[in-house]
C-alpha positions as CSV (number, residue, x, y, z in Angstrom):
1,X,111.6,97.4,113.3
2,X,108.9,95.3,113.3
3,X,105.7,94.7,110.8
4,X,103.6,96.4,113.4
5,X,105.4,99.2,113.7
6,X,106.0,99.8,110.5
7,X,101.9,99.7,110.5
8,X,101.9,102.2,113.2
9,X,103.9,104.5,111.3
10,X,101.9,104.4,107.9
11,X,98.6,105.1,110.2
12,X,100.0,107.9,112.0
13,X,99.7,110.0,108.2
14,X,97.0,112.2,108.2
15,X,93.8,110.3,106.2
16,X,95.7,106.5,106.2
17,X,93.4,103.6,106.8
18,X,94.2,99.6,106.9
19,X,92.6,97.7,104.0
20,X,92.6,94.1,103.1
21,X,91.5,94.3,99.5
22,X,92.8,90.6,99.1
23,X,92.8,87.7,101.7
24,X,95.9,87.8,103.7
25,X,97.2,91.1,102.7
26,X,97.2,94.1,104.3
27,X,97.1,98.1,102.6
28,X,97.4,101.4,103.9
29,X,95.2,104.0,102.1
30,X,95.5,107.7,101.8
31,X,91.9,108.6,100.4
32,X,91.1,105.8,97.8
33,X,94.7,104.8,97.1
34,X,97.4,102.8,98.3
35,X,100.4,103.9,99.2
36,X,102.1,100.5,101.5
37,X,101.7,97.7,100.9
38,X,102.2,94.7,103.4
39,X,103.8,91.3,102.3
40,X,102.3,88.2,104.0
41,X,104.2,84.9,104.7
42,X,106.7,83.5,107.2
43,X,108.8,86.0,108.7
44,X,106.7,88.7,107.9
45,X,106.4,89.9,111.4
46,X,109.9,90.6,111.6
47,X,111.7,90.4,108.5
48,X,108.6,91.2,106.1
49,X,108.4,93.4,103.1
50,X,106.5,97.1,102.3
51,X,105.8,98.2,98.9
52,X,106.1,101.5,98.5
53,X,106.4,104.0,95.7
54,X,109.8,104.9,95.7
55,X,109.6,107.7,92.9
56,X,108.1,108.8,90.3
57,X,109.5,106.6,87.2
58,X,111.4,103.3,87.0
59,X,114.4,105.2,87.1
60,X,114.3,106.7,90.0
61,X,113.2,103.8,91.8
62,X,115.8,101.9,90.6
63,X,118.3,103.5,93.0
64,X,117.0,101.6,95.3
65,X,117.7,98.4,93.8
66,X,121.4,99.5,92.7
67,X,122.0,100.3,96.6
68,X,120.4,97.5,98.2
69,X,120.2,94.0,95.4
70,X,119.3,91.8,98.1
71,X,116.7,93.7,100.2
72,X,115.1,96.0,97.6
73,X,113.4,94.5,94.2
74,X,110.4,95.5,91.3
75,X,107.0,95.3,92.7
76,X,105.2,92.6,90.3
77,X,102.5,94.0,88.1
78,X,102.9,97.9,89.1
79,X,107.3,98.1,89.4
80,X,107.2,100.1,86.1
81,X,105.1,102.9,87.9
82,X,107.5,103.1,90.5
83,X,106.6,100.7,93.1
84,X,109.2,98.5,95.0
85,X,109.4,95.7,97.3
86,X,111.4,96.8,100.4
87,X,112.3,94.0,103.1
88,X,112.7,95.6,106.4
89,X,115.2,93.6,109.2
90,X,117.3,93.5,106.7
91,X,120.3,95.4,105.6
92,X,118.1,98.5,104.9
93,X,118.7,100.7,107.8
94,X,115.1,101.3,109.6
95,X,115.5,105.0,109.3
96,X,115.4,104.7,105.3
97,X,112.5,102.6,105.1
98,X,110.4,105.0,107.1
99,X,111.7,107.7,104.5
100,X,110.6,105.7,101.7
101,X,107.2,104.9,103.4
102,X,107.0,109.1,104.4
103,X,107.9,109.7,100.2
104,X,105.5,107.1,99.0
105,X,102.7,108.8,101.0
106,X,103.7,112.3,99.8
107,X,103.8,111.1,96.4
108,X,100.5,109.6,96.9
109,X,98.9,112.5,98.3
110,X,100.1,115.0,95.6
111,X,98.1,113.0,93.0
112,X,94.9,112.5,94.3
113,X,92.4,115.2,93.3
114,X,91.9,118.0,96.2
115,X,88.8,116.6,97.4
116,X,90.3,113.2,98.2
117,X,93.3,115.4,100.3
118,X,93.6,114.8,104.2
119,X,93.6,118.2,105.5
């Protein structure tokens, strides 16, 4: 799987739009919030990184890191909410990054206030 598919994906959810809230970096948005986020740097075409929020505490998120050490890690500033760094082209099957990208989304989308709901 590539970075722009990936992208595809993310944009295919009902309300998501691309952001670039900081140079080089590229969001995905439900409503005002993020729910992917898009590592920059070499590689990242191909063998690139999405931050997702891979559940609702540190815990759970955690199995993530206990199933994959090299490909999964802590998002920097928000990990204790959550949020992980996924690499994808790695040894994370393509299948299970999708599914993390789908959960992050829904747990996204349950907390934003009904207004801000896609329909």
């Amino acid at each position: 799987m590539t970075k722009d598919e990936l992208l595809a994906h993310c944009l295919a959810k009902p309300g998501a739009w691309v952001d670039q809230p900081w140079e080089g970096d590229t969001v995905v948005k439900v409503g005002p919030k993020i729910f992917a986020f898009f590592g920059s740097g070499g590689g990242a075409e191909t063998h690139g990184s999405v931050g997702v929020k891979c559940g609702p505490n540190r815990d759970t998120a955690d199995e993530w890191l206990k199933r994959y050490p090299q490909d999964a890690s802590v998002m920097a500033y928000i990990g204790r909410s959550g949020w992980n760094d996924l690499r994808f082209g790695g040894a994370i099957p393509d299948d299970e990054v999708l599914e993390a990208v789908d959960e992050s989304y829904r747990l996204i989308v349950s907390k934003l206030p009904k207004k801000d709901r896609p329909a």
